[in-house]
VEXZATI-5416 format. One record per residue (C-alpha): x, y, z. Coordinates in steps of 0.1 Angstrom, whole numbers, padded with zeros to 4 digits, always signed. Layout:
! VEXZATI-5416
XYZ...
***
This chain:
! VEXZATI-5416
+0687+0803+0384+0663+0808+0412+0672+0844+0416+0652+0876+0413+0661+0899+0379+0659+0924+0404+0695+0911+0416+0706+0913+0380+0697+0945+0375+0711+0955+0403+0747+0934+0396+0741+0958+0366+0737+0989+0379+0771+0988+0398+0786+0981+0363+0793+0943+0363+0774+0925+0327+0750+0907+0345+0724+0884+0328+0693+0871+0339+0681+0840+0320+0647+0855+0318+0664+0885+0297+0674+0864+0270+0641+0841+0275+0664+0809+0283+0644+0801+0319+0641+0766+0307+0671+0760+0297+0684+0732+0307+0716+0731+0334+0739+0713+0315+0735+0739+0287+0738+0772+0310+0767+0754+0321+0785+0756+0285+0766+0794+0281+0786+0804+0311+0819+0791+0296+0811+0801+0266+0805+0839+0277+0830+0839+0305+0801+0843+0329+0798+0835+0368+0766+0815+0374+0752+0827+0402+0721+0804+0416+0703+0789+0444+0705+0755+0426+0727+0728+0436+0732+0710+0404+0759+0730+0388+0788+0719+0417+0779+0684+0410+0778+0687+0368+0814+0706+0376+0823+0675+0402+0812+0653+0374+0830+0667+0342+0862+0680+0354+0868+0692+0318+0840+0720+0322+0850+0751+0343+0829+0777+0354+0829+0804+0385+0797+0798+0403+0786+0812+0430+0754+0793+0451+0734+0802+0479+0719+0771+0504+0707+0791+0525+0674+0796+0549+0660+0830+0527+0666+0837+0485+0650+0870+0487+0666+0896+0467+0683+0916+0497+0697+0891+0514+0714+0876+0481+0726+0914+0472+0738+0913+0511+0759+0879+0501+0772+0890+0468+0778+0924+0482+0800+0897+0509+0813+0881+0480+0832+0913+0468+0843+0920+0498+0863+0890+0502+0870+0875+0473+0875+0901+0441+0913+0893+0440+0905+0858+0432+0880+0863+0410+0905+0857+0379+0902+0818+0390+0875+0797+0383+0861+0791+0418+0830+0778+0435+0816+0799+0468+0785+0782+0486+0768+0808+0510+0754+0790+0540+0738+0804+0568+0762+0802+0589+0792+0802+0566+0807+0809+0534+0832+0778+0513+0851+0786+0486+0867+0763+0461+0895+0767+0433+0883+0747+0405+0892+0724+0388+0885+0698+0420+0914+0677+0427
***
């Protein structure tokens, strides 16, 4: 959600199954439902929308990985830059459903489910 395909395809191209919404034709869909896709299909959200952290806040039962970016600039290179970040120091807890907000001047991450 609010991020290029460009970022997908490039998720893609160093071998992770990324999805865009637009692929499937699902950009309206609505979050609560991308929220039960991306459980459904064992999928990381990735997104510049703030919703998702407070549906997860909200329904403790629901677990997905998401990873959001609140920052100052979505373009594609600077989310790559940030993912690219995101391997770097988190792929050994990727296993976990987790929560990572990119700021711009810092990164959080959170185990789910919240306590």
């Amino acid at each position: 959600m609010g991020i290029s395909q460009s970022v997908a395809t490039w998720l893609r191209n160093l071998g992770h199954d990324a999805v865009h919404l637009n692929d499937e034709k699902l950009f309206k869909l609505p979050d609560n439902l991308i929220l039960e896709k991306a459980i459904e299909e064992n999928r990381i959200i990735v997104t510049t929308d703030m919703d998702f952290g407070q549906l997860l806040a909200l329904n403790k039962h629901l677990l997905a990985s998401i990873i959001q970016f609140r920052t100052s600039s979505f373009t594609s290179s600077d989310i790559r830059n940030n993912l690219e970040l995101f391997f770097e120091r988190f792929s050994n807890e990727s296993d976990e459903k987790f929560i990572v907000t990119f700021e711009d001047t810092r990164i959080r991450y959170r185990k789910l489910p919240f306590k």
